[in-house]
N, C-alpha and C positions, 0 to 999 in steps of 0.2 A: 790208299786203295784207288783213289782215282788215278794215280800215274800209271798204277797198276793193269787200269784197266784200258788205258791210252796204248800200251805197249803191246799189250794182246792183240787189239784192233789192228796196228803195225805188222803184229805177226802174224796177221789176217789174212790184210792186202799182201804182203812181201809171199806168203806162204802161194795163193791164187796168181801171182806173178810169175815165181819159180815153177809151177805146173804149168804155167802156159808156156813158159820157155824151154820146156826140158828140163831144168837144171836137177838132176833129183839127189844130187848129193845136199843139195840147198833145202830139198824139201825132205829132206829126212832131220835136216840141223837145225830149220824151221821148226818141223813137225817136233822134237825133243825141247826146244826154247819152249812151243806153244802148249805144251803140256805141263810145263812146270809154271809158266804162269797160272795157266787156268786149275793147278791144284793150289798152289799160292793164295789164288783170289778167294778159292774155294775157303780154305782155311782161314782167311783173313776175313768172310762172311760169317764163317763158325763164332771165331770167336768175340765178334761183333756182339753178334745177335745173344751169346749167353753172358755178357759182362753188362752190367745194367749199374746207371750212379746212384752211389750210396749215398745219402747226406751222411756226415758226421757230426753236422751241430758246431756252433762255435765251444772253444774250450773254455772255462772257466776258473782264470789264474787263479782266482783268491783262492779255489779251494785247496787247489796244489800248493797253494804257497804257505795254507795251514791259517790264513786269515779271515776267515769267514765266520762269524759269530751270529748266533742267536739271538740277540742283544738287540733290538732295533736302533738305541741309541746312540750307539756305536758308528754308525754313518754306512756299513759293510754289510 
């Protein structure tokens, strides 16, 4: 996201460039580049912000491996 958002700034400056120059074929291919970033970012905020870490807990081989007894004298 941050390169992301490096890039837009690019298409910022370059877009403010191309309007001062005239260029308005530049600033229409700008203005298409800077719209799909900033829905981009947009979506890459979305799905930020609703993905949240899950702890899972460490796993516990013995049980999966069927060795885990009630037994305390067992060592397990």
């Amino acid at each position: 996201m941050p390169r992301l958002e490096e890039i837009r700034a690019n298409l910022v400056d370059r877009f403010q460039k191309a309007k001062e120059q005239g260029w308005l074929g530049e600033v229409a291919a700008i203005q298409a580049s800077l719209a799909a970033a900033e829905h981009q970012l947009t979506a890459m905020r979305d799905v930020s912000a609703r993905h949240t870490t899950v702890h899972l807990g460490m796993p516990d081989f013995r049980t999966s491996a069927g060795r885990l007894t009630s037994d305390p004298a067992s060592g397990y």
